[in-house]
C-alpha positions in Angstrom: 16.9 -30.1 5.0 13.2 -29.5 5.1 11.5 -30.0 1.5 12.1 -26.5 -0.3 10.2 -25.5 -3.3 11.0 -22.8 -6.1 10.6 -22.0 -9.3 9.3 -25.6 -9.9 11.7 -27.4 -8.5 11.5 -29.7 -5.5 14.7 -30.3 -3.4 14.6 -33.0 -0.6 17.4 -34.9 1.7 16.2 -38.6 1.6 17.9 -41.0 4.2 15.9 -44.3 5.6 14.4 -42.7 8.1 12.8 -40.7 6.7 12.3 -41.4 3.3 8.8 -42.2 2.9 7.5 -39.3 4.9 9.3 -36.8 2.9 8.0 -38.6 -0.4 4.4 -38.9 0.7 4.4 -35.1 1.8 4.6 -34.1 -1.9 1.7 -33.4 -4.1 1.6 -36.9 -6.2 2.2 -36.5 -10.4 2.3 -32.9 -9.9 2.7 -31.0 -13.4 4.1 -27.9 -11.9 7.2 -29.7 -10.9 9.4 -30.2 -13.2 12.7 -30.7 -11.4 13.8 -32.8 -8.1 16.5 -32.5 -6.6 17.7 -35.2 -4.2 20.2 -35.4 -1.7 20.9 -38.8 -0.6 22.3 -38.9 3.2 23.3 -42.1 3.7 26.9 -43.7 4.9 27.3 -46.1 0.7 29.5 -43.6 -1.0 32.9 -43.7 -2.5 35.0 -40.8 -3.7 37.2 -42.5 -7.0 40.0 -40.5 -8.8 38.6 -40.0 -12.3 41.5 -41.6 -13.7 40.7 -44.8 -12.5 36.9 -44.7 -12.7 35.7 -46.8 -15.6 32.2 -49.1 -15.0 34.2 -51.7 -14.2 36.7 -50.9 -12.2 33.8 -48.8 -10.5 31.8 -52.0 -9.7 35.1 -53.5 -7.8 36.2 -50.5 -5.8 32.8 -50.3 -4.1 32.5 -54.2 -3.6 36.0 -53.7 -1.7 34.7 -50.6 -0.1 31.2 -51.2 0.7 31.4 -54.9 1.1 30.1 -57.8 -1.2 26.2 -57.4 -0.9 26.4 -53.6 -0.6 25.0 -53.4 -4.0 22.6 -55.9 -3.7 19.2 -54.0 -4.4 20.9 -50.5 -4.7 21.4 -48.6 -8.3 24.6 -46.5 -8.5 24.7 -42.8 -8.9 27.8 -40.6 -10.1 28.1 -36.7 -8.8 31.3 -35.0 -10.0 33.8 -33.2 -8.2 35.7 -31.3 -10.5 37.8 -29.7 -7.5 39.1 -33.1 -6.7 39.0 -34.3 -10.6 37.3 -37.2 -8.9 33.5 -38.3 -8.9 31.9 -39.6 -6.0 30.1 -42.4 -6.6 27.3 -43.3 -4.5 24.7 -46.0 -3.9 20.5 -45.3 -3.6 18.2 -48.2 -3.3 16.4 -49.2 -6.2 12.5 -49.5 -4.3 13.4 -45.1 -3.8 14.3 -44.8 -7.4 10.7 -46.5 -8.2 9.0 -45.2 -6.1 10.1 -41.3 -6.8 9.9 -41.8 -10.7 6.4 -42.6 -10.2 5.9 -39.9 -7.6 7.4 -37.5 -9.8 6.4 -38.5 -13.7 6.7 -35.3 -15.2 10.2 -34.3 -13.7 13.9 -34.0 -14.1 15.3 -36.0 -11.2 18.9 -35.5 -10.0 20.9 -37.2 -7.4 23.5 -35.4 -4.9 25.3 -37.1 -2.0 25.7 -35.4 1.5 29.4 -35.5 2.2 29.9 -33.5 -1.3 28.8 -30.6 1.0 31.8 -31.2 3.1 34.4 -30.9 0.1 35.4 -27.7 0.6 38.8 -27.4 0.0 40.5 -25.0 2.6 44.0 -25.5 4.4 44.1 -27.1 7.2 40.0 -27.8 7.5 37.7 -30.4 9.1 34.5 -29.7 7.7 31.5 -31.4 9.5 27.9 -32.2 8.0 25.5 -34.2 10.8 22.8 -35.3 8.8 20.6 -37.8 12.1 22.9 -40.8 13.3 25.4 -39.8 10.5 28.3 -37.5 10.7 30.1 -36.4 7.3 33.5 -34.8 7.2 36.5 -33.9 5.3 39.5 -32.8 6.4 42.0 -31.1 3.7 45.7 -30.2 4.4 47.6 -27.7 2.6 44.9 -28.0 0.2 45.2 -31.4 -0.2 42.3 -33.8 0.4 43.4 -36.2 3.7 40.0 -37.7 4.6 36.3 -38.0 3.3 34.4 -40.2 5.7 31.3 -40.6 7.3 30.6 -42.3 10.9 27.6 -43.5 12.0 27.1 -42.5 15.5 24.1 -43.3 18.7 25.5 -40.9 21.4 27.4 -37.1 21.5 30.1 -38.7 23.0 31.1 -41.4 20.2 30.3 -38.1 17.8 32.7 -36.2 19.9 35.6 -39.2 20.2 35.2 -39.2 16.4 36.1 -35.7 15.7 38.7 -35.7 18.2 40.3 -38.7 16.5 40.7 -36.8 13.5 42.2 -34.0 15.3 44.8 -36.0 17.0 45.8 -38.1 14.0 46.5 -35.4 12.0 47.6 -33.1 14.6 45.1 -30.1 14.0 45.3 -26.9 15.9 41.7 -26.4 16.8 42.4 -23.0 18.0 43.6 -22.1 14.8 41.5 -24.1 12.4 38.1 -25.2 14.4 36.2 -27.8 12.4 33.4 -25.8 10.1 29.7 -26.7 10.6 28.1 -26.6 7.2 25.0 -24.7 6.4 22.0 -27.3 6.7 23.5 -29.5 8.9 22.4 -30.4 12.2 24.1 -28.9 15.5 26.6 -31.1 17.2 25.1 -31.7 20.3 27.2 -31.4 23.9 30.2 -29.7 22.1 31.2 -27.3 24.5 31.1 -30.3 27.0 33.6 -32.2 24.7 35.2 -29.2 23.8 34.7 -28.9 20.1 34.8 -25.5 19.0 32.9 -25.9 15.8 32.0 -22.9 13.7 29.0 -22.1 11.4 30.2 -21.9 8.0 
């Protein structure tokens, strides 16, 4: 997502490649902004069922998840998904948070994660987001919620073994239901070589 601004309000997708380019591409303490909107792409996210998220249980489902140090330097944010009564809880380093409160003095600042784009709740779906190295999907069953993941990836082929995984362990009918392409996300390079016949959505 290339930086977009309207109406005063500054969205950016942040991962650690490319965070500090995005950030020092913006007009410094600029009054006229008065909203950002971020969208963190990175893989530190959990999705916890809002009846068992409390601050502390919070703290020991992503130490379990993430690992022991995963929060180690990282503040946690919480985005809501009132389709899954859950909220999805992820993590963005502390040094961003600094340095994007100072960047940004005068505005509202609000954290989304990546694979919230992918909760779209349709039978019998794999929905795809490729944000660089990252791949974010869902997959949803008779409108149930099977799988939120992400999978870091170097190659189209481990991208490709991925998403065919999925397909084979929960025996989807690509033909059917092809796995959705989000809007913003990045194309899913070789596909017809690895036969995946994604669709825009």
């Amino acid at each position: 997502m290339d930086p977009t601004n309207s109406s005063n309000t500054l969205h950016l997708r942040l991962n650690s490649e490319n965070f500090r380019e995005q950030l020092l591409a913006q007009p410094k303490k600029d009054p006229r902004i008065s909203s950002v909107q971020i969208e963190i792409s990175n893989e530190y996210f959990l999705l916890i069922p809002i009846s068992y998220d409390s601050p502390t249980y919070r703290l020991g489902f992503l130490e379990k998840a993430l690992g022991e140090h995963a929060l180690v330097g990282k503040e946690i944010q919480l985005q809501s998904i009132p389709a899954e009564d859950s909220n999805l809880v992820f993590l963005v380093p502390s040094d961003w948070k600094d340095l994007i409160s100072a960047h940004f003095p005068y505005a509202k600042i609000d954290y989304t994660h990546t694979v919230a784009s992918c909760l779209q709740k349709l039978d019998q779906q794999l929905t795809v987001n490729v944000q660089g190295n990252l791949a974010f999907a869902s997959l949803y069953q008779t409108n149930k919620l099977q799988l939120a993941n992400v999978f870091p990836f170097e190659t189209s082929i481990e991208l490709a073994f991925f998403l065919q995984s999925i397909r084979d362990a929960f025996s989807l009918n690509w033909t059917l239901f092809p796995p959705v392409l989000v809007a913003g996300s990045e194309e899913i390079l070789d596909a017809s070589l690895y036969q995946i016949p994604y669709v825009q959505s």
